[in-house]
C-alpha positions in Angstrom: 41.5 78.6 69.7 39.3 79.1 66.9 35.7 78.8 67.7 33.0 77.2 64.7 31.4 81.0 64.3 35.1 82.9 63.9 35.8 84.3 60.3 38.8 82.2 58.7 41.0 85.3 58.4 41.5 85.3 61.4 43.0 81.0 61.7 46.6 80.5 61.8 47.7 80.4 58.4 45.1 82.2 56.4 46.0 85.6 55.4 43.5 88.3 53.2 44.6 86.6 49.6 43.4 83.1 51.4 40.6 84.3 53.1 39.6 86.2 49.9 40.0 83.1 47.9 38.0 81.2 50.7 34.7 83.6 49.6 34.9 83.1 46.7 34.0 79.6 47.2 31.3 80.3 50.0 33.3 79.5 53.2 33.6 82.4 55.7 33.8 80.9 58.9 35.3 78.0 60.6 32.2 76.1 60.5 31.6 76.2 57.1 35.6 75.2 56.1 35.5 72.3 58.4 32.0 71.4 56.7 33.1 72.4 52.9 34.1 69.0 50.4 35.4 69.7 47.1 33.1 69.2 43.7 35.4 65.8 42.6 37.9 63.8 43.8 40.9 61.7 42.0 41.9 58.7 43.0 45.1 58.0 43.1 45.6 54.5 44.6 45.1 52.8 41.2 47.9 52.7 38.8 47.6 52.4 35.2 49.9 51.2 32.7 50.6 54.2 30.4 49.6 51.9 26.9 46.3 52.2 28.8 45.9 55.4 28.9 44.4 58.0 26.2 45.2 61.7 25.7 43.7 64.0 28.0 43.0 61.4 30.6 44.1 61.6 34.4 46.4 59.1 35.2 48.2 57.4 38.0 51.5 55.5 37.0 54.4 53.5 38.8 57.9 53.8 37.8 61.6 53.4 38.5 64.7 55.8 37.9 67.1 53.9 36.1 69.9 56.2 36.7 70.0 59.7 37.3 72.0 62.1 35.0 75.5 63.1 36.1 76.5 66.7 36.0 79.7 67.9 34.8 81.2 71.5 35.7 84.2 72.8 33.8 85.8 75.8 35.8 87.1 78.4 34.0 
């Protein structure tokens, strides 16, 4: 059981190149990756119709496969 004060190297799942990666962004310890929220978030519950959209924008879109291609293999 990991305890609020522990260093995140040693959690389940987080190695040196994580935890290494974790200091860089200011979270050494449990506490402070339980407390830590990212800069910005993107919502993705809105779609957009893709004539709506502009270059360079962030986007959310719906849409259906029509078909899906068929592969053909010739042995030799």
């Amino acid at each position: 059981m990991a305890y609020l004060g522990t260093d995140v190297r040693y959690c389940k799942g987080i190695g040196e190149k994580k935890a290494q990666l974790l200091n860089k962004l200011g979270v050494f310890t449990v506490h402070d990756l339980v407390s830590y929220f990212p800069r910005k978030y993107e919502d993705r519950s809105q779609f957009k119709p893709i004539a709506l959209t502009c270059d360079g924008e962030t986007a959310c879109i719906q849409g259906i496969v029509a078909d899906t291609p068929r592969l053909v293999r010739i042995r030799r």
